[in-house]
PDBQT receptor file of N, H, CA, C and O in Angstrom, charges set to zero:
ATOM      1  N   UNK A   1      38.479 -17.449 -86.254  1.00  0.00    +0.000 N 
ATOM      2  CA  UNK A   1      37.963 -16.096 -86.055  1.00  0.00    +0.000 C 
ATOM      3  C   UNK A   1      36.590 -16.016 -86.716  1.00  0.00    +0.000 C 
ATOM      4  O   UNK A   1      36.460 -16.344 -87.895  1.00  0.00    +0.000 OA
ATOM      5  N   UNK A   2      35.276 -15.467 -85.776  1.00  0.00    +0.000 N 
ATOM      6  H   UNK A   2      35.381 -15.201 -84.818  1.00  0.00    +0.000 HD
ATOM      7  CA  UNK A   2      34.176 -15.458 -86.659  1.00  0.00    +0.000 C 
ATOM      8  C   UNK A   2      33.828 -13.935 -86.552  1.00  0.00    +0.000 C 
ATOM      9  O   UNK A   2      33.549 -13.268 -85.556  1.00  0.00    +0.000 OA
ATOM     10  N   UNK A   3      33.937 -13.540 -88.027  1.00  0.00    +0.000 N 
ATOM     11  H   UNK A   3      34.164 -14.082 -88.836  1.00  0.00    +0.000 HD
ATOM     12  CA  UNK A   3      33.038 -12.061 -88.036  1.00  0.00    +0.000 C 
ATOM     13  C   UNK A   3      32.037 -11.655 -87.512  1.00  0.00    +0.000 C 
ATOM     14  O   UNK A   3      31.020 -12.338 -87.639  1.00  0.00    +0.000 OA
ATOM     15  N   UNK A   4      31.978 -10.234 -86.639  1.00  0.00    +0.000 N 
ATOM     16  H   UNK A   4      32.804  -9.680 -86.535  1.00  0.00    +0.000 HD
ATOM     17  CA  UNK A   4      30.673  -9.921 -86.203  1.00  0.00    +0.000 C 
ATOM     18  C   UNK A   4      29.681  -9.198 -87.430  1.00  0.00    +0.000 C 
ATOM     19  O   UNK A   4      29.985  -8.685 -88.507  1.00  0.00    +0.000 OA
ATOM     20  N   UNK A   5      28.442  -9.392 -86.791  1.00  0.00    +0.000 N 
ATOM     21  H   UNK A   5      28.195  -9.809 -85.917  1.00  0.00    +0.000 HD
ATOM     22  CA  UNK A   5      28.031  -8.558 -87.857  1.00  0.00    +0.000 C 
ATOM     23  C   UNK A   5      26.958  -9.347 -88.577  1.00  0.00    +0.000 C 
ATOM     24  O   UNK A   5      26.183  -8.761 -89.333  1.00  0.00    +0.000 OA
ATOM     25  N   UNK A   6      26.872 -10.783 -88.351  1.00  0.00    +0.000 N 
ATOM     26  H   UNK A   6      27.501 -11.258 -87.736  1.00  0.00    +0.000 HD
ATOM     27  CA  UNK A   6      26.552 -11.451 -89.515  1.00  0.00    +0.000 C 
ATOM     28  C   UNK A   6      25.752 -12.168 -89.408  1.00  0.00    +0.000 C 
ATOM     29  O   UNK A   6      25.291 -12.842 -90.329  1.00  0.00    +0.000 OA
ATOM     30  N   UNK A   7      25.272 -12.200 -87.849  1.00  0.00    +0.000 N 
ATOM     31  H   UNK A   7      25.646 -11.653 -87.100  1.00  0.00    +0.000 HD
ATOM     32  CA  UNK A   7      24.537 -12.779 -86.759  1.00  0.00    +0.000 C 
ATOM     33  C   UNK A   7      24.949 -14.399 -86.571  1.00  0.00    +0.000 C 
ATOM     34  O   UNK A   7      24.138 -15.319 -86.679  1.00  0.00    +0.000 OA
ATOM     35  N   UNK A   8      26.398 -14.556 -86.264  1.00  0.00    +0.000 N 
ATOM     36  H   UNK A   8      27.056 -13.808 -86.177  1.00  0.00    +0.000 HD
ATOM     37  CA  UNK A   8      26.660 -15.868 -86.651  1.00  0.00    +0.000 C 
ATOM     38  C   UNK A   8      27.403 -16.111 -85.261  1.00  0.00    +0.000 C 
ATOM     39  O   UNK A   8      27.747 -17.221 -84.857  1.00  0.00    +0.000 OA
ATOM     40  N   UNK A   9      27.574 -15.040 -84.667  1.00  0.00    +0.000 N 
ATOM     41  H   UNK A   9      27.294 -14.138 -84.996  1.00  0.00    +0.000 HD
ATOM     42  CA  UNK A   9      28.448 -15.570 -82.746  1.00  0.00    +0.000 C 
ATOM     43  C   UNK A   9      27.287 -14.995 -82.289  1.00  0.00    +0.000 C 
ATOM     44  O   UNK A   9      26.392 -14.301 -82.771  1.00  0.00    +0.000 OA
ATOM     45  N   UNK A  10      27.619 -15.601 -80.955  1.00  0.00    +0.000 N 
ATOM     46  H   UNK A  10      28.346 -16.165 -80.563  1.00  0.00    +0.000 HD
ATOM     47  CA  UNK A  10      26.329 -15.885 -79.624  1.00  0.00    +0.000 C 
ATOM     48  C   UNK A  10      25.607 -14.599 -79.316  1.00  0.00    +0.000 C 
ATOM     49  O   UNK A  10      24.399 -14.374 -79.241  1.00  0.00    +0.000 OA
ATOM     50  N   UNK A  11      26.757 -13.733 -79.141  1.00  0.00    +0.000 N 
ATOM     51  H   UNK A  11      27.738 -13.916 -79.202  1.00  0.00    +0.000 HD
ATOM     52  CA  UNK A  11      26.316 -12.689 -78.830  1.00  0.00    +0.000 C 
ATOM     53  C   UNK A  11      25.280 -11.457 -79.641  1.00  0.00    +0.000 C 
ATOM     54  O   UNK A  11      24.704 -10.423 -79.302  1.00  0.00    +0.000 OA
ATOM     55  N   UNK A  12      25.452 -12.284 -80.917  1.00  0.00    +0.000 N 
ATOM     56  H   UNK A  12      25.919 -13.124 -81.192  1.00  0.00    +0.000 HD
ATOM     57  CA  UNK A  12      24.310 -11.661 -81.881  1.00  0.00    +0.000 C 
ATOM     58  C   UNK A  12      22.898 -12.260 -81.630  1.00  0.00    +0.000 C 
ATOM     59  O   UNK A  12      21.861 -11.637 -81.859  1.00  0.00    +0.000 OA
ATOM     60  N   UNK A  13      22.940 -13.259 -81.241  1.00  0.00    +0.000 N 
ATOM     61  H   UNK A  13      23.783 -13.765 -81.055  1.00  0.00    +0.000 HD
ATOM     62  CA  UNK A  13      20.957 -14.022 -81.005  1.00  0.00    +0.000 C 
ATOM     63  C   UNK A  13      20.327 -13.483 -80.020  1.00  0.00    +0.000 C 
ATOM     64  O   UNK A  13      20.864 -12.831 -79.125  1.00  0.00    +0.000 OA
ATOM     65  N   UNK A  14      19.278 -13.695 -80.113  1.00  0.00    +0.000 N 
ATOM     66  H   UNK A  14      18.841 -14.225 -80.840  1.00  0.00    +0.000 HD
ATOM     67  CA  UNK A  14      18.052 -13.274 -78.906  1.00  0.00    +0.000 C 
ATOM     68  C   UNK A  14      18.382 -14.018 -77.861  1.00  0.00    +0.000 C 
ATOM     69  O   UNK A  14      17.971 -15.172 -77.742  1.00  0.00    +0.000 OA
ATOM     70  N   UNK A  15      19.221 -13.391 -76.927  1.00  0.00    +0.000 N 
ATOM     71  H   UNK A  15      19.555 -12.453 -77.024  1.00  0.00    +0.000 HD
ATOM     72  CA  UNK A  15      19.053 -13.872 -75.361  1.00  0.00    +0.000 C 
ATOM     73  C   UNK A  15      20.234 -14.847 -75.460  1.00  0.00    +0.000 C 
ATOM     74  O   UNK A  15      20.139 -15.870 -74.782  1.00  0.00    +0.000 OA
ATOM     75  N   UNK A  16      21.112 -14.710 -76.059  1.00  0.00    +0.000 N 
ATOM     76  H   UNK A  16      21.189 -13.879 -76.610  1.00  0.00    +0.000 HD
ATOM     77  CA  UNK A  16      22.653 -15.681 -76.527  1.00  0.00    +0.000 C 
ATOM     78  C   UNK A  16      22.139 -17.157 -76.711  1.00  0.00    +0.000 C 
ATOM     79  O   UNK A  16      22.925 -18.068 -76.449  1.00  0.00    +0.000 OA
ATOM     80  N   UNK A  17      20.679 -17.491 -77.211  1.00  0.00    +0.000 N 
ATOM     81  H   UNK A  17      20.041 -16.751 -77.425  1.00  0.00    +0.000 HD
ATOM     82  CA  UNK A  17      20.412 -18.502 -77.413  1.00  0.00    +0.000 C 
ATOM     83  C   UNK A  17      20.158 -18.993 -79.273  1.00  0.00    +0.000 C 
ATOM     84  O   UNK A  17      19.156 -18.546 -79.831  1.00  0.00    +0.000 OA
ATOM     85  N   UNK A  18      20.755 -19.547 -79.760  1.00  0.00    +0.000 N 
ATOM     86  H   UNK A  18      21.569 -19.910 -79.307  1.00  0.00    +0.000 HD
ATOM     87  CA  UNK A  18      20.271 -20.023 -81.422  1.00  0.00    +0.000 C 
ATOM     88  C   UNK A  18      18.879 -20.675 -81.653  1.00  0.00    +0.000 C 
ATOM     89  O   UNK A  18      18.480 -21.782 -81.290  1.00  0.00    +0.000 OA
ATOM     90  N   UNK A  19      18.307 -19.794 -82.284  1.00  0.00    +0.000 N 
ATOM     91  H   UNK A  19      18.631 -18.896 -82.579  1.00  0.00    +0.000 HD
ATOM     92  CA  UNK A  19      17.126 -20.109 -82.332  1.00  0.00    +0.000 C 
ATOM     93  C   UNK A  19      16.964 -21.249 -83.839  1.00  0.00    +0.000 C 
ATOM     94  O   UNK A  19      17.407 -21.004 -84.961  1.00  0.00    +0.000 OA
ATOM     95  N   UNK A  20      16.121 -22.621 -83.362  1.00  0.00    +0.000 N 
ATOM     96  H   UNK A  20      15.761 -22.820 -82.450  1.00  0.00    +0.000 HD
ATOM     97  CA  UNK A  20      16.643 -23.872 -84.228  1.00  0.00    +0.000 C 
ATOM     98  C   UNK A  20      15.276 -23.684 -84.979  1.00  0.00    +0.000 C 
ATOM     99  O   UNK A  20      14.625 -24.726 -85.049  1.00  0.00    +0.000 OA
ATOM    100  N   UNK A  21      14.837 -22.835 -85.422  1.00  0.00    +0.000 N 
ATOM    101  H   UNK A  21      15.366 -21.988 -85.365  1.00  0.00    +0.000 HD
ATOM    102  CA  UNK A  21      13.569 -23.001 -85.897  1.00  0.00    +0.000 C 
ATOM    103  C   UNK A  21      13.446 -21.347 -86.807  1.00  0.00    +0.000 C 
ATOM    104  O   UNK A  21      13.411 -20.288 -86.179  1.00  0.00    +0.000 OA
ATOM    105  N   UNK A  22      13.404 -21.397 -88.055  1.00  0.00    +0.000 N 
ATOM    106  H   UNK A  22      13.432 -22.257 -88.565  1.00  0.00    +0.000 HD
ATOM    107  CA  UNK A  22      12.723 -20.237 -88.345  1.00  0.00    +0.000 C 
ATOM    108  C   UNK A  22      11.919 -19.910 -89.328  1.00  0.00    +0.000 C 
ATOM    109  O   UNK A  22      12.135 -20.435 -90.420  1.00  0.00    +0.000 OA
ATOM    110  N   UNK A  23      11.096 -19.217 -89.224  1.00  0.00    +0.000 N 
ATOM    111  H   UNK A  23      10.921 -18.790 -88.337  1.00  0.00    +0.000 HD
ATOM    112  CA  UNK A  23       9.585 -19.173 -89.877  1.00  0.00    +0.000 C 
ATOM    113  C   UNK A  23      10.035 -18.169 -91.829  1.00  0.00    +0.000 C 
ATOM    114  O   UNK A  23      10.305 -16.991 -92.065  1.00  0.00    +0.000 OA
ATOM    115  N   UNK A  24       9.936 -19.078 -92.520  1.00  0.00    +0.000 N 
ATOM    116  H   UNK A  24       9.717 -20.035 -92.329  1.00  0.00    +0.000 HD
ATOM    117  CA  UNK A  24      10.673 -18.057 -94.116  1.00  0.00    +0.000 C 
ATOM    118  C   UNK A  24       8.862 -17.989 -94.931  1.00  0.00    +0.000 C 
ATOM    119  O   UNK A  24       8.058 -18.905 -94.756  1.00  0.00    +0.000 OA
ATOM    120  N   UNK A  25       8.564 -16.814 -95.725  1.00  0.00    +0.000 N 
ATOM    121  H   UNK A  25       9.218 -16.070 -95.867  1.00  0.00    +0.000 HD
ATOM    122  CA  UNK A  25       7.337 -16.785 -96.492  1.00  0.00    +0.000 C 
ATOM    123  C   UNK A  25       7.858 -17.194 -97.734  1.00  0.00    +0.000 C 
ATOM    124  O   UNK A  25       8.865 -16.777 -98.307  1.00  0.00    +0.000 OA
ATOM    125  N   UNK A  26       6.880 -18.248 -98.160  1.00  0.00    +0.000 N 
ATOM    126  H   UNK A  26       6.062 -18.586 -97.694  1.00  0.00    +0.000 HD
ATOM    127  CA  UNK A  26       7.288 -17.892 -99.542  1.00  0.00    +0.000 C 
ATOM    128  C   UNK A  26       5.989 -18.291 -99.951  1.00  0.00    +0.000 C 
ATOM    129  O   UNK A  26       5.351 -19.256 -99.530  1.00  0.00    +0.000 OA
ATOM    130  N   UNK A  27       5.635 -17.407-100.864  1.00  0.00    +0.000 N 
ATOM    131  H   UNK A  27       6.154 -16.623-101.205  1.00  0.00    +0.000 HD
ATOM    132  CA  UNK A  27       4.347 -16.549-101.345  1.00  0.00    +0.000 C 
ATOM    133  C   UNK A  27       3.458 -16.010-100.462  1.00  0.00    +0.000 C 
ATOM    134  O   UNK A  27       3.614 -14.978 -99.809  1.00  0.00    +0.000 OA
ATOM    135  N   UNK A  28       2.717 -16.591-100.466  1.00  0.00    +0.000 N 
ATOM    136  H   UNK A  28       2.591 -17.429-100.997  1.00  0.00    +0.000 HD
ATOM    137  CA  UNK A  28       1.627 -16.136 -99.570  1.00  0.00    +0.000 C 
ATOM    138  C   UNK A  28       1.668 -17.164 -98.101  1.00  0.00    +0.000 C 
ATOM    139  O   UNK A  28       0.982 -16.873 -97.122  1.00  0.00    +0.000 OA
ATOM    140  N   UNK A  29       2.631 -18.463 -98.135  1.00  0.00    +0.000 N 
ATOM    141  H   UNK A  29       3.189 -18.699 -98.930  1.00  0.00    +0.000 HD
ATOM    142  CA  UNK A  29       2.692 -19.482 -97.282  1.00  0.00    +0.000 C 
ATOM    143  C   UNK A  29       3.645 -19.154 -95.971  1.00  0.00    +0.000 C 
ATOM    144  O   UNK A  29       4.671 -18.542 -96.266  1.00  0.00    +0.000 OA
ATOM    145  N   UNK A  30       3.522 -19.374 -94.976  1.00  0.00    +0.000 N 
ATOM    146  H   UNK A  30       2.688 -19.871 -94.736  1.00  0.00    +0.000 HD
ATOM    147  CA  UNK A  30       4.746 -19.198 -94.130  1.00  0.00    +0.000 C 
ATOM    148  C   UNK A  30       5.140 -20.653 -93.611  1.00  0.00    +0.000 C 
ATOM    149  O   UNK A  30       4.484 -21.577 -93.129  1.00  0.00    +0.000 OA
ATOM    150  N   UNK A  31       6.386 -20.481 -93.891  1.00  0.00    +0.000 N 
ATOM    151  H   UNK A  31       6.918 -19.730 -94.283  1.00  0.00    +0.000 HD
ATOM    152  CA  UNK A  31       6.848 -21.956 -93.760  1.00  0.00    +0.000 C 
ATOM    153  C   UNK A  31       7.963 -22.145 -92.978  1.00  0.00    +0.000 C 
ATOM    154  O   UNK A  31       9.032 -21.579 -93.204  1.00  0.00    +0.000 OA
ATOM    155  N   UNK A  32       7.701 -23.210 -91.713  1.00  0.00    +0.000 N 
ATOM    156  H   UNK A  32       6.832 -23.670 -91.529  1.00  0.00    +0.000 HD
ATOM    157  CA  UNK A  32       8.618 -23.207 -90.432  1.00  0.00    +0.000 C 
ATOM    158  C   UNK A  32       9.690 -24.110 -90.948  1.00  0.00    +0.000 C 
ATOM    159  O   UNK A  32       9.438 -25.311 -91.033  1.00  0.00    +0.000 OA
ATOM    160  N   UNK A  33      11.061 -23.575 -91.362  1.00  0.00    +0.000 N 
ATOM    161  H   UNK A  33      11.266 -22.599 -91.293  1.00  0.00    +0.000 HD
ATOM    162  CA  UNK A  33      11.991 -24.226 -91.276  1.00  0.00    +0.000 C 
ATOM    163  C   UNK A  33      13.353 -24.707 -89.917  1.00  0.00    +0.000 C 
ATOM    164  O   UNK A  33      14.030 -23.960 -89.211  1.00  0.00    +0.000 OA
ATOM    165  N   UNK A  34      13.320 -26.153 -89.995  1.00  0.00    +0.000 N 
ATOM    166  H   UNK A  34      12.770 -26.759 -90.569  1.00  0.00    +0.000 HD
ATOM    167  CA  UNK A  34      14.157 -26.260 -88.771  1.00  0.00    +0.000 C 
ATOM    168  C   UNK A  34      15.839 -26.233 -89.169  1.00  0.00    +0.000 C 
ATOM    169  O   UNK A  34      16.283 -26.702 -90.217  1.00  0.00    +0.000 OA
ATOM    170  N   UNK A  35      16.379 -25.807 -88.473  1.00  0.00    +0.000 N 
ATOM    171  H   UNK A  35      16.019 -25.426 -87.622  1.00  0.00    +0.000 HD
ATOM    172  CA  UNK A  35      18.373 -25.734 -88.558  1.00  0.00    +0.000 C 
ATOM    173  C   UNK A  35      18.624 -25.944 -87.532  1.00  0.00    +0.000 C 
ATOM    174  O   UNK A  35      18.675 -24.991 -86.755  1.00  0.00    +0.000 OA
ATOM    175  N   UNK A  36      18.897 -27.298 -87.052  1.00  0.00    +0.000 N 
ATOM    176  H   UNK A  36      18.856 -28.072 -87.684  1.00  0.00    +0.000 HD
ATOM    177  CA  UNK A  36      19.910 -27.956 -85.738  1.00  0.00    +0.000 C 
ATOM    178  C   UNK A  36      20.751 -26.777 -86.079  1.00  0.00    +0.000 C 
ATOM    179  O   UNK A  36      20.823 -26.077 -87.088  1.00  0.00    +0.000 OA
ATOM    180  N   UNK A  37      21.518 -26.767 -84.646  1.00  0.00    +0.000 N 
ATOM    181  H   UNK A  37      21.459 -27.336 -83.825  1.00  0.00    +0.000 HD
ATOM    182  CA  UNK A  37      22.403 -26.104 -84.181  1.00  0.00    +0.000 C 
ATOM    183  C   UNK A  37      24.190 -26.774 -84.992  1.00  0.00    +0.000 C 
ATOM    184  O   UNK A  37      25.235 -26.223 -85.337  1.00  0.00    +0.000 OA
ATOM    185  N   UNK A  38      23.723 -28.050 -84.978  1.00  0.00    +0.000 N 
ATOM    186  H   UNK A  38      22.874 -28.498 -84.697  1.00  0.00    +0.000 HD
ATOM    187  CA  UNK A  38      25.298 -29.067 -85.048  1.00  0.00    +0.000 C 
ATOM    188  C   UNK A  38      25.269 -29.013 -86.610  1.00  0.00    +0.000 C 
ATOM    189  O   UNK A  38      26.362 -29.509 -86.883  1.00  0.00    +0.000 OA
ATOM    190  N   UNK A  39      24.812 -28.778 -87.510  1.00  0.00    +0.000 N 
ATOM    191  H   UNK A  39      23.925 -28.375 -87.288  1.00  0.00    +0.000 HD
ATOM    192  CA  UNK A  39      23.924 -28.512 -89.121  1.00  0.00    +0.000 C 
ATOM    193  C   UNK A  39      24.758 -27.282 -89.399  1.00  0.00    +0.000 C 
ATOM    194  O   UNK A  39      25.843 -27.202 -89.974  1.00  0.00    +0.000 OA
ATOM    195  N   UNK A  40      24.008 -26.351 -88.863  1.00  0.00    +0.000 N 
ATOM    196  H   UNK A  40      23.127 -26.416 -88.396  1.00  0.00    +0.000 HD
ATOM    197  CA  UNK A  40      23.916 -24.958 -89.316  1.00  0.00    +0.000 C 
ATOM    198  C   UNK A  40      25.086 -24.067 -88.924  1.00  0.00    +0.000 C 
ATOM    199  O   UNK A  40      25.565 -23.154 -89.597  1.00  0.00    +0.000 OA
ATOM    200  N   UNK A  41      25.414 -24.432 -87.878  1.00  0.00    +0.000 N 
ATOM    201  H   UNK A  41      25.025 -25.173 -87.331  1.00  0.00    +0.000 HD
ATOM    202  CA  UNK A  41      26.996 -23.227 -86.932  1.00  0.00    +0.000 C 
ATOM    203  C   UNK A  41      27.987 -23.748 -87.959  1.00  0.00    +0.000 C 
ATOM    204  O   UNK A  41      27.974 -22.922 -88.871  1.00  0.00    +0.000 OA
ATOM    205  N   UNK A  42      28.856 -24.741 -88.253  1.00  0.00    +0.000 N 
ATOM    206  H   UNK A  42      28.867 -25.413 -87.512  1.00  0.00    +0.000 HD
ATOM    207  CA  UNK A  42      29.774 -24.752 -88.807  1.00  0.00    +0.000 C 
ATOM    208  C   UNK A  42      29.823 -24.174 -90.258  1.00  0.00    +0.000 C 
ATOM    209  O   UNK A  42      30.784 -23.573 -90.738  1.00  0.00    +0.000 OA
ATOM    210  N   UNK A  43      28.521 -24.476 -90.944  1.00  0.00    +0.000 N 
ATOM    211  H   UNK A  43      27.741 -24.964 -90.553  1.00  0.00    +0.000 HD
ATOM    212  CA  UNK A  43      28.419 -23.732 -91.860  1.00  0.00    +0.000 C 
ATOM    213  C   UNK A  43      28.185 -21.947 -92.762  1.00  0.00    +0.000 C 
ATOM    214  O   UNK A  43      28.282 -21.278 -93.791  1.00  0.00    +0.000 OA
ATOM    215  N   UNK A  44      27.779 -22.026 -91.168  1.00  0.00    +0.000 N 
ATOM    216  H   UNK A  44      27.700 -22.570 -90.332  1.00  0.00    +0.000 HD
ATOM    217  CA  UNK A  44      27.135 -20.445 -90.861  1.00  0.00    +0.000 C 
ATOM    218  C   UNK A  44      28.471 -19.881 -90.772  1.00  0.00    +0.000 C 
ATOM    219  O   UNK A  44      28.540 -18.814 -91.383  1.00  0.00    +0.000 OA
ATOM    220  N   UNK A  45      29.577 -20.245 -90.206  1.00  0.00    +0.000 N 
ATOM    221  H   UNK A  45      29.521 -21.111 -89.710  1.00  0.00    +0.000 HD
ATOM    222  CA  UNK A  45      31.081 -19.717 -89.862  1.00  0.00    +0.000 C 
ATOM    223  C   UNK A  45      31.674 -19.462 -91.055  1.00  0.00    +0.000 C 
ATOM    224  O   UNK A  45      32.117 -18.357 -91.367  1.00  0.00    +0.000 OA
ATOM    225  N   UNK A  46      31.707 -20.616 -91.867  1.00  0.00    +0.000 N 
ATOM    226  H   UNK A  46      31.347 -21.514 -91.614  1.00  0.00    +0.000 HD
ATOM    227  CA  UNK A  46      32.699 -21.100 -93.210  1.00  0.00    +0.000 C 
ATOM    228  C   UNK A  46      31.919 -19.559 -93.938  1.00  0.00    +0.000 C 
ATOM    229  O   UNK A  46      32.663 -18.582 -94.024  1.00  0.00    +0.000 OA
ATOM    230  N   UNK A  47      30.922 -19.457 -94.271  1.00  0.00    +0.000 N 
ATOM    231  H   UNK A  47      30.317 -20.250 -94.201  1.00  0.00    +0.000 HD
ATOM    232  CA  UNK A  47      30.008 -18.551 -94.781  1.00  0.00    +0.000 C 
ATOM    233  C   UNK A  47      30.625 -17.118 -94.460  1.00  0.00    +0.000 C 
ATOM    234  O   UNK A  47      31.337 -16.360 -95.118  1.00  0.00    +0.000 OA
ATOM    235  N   UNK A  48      30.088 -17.053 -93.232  1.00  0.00    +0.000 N 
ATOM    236  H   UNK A  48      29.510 -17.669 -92.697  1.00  0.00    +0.000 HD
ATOM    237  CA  UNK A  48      31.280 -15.654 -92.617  1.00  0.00    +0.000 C 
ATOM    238  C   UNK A  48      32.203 -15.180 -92.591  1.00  0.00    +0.000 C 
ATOM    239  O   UNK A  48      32.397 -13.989 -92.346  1.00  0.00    +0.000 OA
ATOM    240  N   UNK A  49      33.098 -16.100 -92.870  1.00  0.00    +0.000 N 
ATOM    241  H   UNK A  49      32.941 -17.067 -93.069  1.00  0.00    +0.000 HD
ATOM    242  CA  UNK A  49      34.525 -15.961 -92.753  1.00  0.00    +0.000 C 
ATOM    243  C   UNK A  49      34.454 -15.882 -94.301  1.00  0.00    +0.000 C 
ATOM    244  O   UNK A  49      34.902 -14.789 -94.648  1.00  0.00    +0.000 OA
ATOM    245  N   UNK A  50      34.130 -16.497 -95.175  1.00  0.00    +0.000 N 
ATOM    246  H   UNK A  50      33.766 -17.385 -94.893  1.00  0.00    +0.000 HD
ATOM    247  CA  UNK A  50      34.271 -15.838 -96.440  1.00  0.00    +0.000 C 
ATOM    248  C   UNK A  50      33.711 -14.934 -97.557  1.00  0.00    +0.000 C 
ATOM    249  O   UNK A  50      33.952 -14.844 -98.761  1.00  0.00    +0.000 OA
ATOM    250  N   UNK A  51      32.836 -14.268 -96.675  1.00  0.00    +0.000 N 
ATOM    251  H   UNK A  51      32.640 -14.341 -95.697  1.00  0.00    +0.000 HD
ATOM    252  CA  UNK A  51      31.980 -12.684 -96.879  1.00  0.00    +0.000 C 
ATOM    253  C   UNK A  51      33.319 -11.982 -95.898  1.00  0.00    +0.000 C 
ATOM    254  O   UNK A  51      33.867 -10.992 -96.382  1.00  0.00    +0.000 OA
ATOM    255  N   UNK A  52      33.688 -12.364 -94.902  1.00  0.00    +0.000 N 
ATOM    256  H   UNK A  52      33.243 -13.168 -94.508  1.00  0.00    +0.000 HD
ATOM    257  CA  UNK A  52      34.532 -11.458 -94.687  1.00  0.00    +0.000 C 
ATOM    258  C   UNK A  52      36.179 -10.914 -95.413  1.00  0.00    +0.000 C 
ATOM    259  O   UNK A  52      36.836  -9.877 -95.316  1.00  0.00    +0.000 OA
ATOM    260  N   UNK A  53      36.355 -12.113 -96.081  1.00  0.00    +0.000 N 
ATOM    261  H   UNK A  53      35.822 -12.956 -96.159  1.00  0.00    +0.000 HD
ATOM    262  CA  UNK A  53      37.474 -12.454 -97.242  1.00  0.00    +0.000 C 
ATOM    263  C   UNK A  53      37.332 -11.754 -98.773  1.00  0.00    +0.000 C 
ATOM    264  O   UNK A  53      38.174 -11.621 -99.661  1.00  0.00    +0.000 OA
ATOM    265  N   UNK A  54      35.942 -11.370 -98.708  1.00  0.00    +0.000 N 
ATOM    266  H   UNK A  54      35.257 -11.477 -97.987  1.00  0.00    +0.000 HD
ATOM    267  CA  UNK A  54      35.546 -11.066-100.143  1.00  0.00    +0.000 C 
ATOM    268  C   UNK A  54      35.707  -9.326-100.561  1.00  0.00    +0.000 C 
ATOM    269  O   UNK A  54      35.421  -8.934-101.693  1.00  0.00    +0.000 OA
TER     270      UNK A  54
C-alpha cells in the first residue's frame, strides 16, 4: 500500500511521468541532481509507508 499525498504514486507527477532529474539550491548554487527511477521508487515507498505509520 503506498500513501497518497507524498508525491510518491504515479498519479502524483507531472503528466504520470517520474521526473529522474531534479534541480536542489544550495546557497546561491543550483545543483542538478539525478534519481534513477530503479534507486529512488523503492525507497521513496519504504519512506511513505513509514510517515504514514508514524
Amino acid at each position: 500500500i503506498i500513501p497518497l499525498g507524498l508525491g510518491v504514486t504515479e498519479t502524483e507527477w507531472a503528466d504520470g511521468i517520474y521526473a529522474d532529474a531534479e534541480v536542489v539550491k544550495i546557497g546561491r548554487k543550483e545543483v542538478e541532481v539525478t534519481l534513477p527511477f530503479q534507486i529512488w521508487w523503492p525507497r521513496a515507498v519504504v519512506w511513505a509507508q513509514g510517515l504514514e505509520l508514524m
